[in-house]
C-alpha positions in Angstrom: 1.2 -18.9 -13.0 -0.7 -20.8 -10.9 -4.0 -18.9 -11.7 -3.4 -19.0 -15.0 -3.0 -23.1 -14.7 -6.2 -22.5 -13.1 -8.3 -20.4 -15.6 -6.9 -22.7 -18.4 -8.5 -25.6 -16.9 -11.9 -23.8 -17.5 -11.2 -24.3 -21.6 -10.5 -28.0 -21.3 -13.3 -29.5 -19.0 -17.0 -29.3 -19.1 -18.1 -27.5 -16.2 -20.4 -29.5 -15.1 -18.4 -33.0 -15.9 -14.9 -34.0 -15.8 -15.4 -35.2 -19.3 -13.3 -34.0 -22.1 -15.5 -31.7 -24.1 -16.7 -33.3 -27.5 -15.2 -33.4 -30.8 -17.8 -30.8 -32.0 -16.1 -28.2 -29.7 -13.0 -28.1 -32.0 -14.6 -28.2 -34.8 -16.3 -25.2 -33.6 -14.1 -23.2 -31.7 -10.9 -22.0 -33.2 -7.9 -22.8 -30.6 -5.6 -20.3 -29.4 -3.1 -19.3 -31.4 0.5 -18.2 -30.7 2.5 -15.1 -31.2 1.6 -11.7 -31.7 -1.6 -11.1 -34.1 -2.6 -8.1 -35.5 -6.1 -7.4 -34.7 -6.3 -5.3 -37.8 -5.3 -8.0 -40.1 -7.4 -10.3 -37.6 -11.0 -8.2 -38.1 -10.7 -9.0 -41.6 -11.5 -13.2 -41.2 -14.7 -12.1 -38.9 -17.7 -12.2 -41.0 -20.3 -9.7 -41.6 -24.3 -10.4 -41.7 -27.2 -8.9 -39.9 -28.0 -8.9 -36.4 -30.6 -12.1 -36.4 -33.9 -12.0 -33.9 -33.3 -12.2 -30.7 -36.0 -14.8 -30.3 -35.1 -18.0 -27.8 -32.6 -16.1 -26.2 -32.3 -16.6 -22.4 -29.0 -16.5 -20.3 -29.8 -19.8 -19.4 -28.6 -20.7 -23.1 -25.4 -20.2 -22.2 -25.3 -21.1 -18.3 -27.0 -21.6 -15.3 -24.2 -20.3 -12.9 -20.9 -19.5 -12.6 -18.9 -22.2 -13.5 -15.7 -24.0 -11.1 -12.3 -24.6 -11.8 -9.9 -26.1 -9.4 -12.5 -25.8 -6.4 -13.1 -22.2 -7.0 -15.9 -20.8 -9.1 -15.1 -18.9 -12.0 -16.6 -15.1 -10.5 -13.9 -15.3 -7.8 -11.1 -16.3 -10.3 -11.6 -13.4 -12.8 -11.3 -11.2 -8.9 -8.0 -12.6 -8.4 -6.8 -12.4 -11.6 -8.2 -8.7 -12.2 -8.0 -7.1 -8.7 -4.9 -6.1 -6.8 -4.3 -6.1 -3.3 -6.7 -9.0 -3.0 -7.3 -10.4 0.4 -8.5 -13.8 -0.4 -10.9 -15.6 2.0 -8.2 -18.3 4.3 -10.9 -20.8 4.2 -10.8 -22.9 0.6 -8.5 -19.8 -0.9 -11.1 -18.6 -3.0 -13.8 -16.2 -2.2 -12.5 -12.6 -2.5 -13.3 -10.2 0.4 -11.7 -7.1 -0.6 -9.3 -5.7 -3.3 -8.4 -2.6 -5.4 -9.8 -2.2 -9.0 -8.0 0.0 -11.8 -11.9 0.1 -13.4 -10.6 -0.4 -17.5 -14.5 1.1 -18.3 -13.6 3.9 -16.5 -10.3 4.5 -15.4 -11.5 5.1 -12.1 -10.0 3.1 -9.1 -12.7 0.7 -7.2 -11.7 -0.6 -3.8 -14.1 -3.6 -3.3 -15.2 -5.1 -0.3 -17.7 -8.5 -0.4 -20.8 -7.8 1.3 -24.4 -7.2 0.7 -25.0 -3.9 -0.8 -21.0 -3.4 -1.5 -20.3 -6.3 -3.9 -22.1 -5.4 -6.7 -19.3 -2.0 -7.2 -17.4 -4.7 -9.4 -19.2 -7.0 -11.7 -18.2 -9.6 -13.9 -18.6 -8.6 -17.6 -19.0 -10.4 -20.7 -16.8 -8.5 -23.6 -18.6 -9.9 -25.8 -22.4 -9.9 -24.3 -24.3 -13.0 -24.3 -27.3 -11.5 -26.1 -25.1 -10.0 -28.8 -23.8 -13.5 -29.6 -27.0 -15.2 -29.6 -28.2 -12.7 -32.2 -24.7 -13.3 -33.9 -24.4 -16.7 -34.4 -24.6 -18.6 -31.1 -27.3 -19.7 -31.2 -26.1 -22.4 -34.3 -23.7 -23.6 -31.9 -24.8 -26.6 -29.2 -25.0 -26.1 -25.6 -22.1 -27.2 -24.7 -19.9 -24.7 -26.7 -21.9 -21.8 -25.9 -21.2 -23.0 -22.0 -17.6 -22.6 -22.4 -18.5 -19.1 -24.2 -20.1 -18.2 -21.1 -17.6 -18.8 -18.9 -14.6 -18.5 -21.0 -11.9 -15.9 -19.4 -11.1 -14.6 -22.6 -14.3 -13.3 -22.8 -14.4 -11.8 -19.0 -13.9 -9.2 -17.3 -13.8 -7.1 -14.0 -15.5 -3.9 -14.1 -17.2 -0.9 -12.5 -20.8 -2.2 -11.5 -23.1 0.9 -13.0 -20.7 1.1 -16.3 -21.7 -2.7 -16.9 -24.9 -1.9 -16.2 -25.0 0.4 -18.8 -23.4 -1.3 -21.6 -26.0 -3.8 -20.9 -26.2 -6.1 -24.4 -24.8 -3.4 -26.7 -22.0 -3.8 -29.3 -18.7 -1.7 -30.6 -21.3 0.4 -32.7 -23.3 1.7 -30.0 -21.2 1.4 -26.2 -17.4 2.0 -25.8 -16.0 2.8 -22.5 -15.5 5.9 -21.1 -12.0 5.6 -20.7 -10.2 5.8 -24.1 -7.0 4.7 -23.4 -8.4 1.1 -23.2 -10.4 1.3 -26.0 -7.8 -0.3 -28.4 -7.8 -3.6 -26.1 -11.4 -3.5 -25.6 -12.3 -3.9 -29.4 -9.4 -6.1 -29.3 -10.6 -8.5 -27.4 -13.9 -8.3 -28.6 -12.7 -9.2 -31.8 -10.2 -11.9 -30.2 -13.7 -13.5 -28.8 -16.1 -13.1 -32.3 -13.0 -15.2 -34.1 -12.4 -18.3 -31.5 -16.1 -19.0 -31.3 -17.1 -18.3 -35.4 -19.7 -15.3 -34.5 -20.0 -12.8 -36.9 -20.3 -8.6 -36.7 -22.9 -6.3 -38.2 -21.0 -4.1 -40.9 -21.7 -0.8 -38.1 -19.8 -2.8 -35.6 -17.1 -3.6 -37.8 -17.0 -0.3 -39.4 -16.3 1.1 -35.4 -13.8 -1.2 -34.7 -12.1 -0.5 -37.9 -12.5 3.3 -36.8 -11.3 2.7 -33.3 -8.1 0.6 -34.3 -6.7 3.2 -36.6 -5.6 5.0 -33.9 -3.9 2.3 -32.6 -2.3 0.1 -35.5 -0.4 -1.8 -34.4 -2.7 -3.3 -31.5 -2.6 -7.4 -31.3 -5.2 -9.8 -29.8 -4.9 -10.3 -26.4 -3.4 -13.8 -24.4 -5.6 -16.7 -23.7 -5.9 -16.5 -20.0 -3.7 -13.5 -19.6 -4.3 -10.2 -17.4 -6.3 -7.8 -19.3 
């Protein structure tokens, strides 16, 4: 609960201020929603268009670093919250030395040790990738909502280092992971992201979503926060 508390905190300040985020943010980003949703039912209110040019895009239009909440950068919370058997640095209670990873890209189990050379086995991974949105819609939206994109929980994810690496930028229409039996809550949440922030799908990407969630129906978005 008390990581949750945490990771919640990351939705309701600016990262870089302790200011409450403008009124432009809610006008922009749909709030979380209660109750089980159907993420069929859900993938019909996401919009289709075009992918637009990548032009102007830079990770930097999203974030320079990791962002902080409750003293502890954000990298190190999405360890705690997706890693078991965490042994958690005694010293500020928030850099993650080792753990055990049930990889959901691959099904494979990670055991993760911080160090030079070893760290990079589990990666942080944006669902949703930051050059996919820019091409679908983010870059309309002002800095400071595309920030909170970057660095929004719902939108991350622990995962096997070379399987991030090779989904790079791509979308539902050209990468799925390996491991089918997550599949269902990886379009999911994918979809769970595209709605909250008002980015849109190509009609391949929808149409493999569509195809993916027929086999599981009955799928609903994930929690704000939760455990993937």
């Amino acid at each position: 609960m008390i990581l949750l508390a945490v990771l919640s905190a990351v939705f309701i300040f600016n990262i870089n201020s302790a200011q409450a985020p403008p009124v432009a943010y809610k006008q922009t980003v749909e709030q979380p929603q209660s109750g089980a949703i159907n993420v069929l039912a859900a993938l019909e209110r996401v919009e289709v268009k075009g992918r637009a040019p990548k032009t102007g895009y830079t990770r930097a239009q999203f974030l320079s670093d990791w962002g902080e909440a409750g003293g502890c950068d954000l990298r190190n919370l999405i360890l705690q919250r997706d890693l078991s058997d965490t042994f958690v640095d005694p010293v500020g209670k928030c850099v993650v030395i080792r753990g055990r990873l049930d990889d959901p890209y691959t099904g494979k189990v990670i055991e993760f040790k911080r160090g030079q050379g070893t760290s990079d086995a589990v990666q942080i991974d944006h669902v949703v990738a930051l050059s996919d949105a820019w091409q679908k819609g983010a870059q309309q939206l002002g800095f400071d909502v595309r920030n909170r994109f970057g660095n929004d929980p719902l939108n991350l994810l622990a995962v096997d280092g070379p399987a991030n690496q090779n989904k790079s930028d791509a979308d539902a229409a050209t990468w799925l992971p390996a491991n089918k039996g997550y599949r269902c809550r990886y379009v999911a949440r994918q979809t769970a992201v595209k709605l909250k922030y008002h980015l849109w799908m190509t009609a391949a990407e929808k149409d493999a979503i569509k195809l993916q969630l027929r086999r599981c129906p009955d799928q609903v978005l994930p929690i704000e926060g939760g455990k993937p």
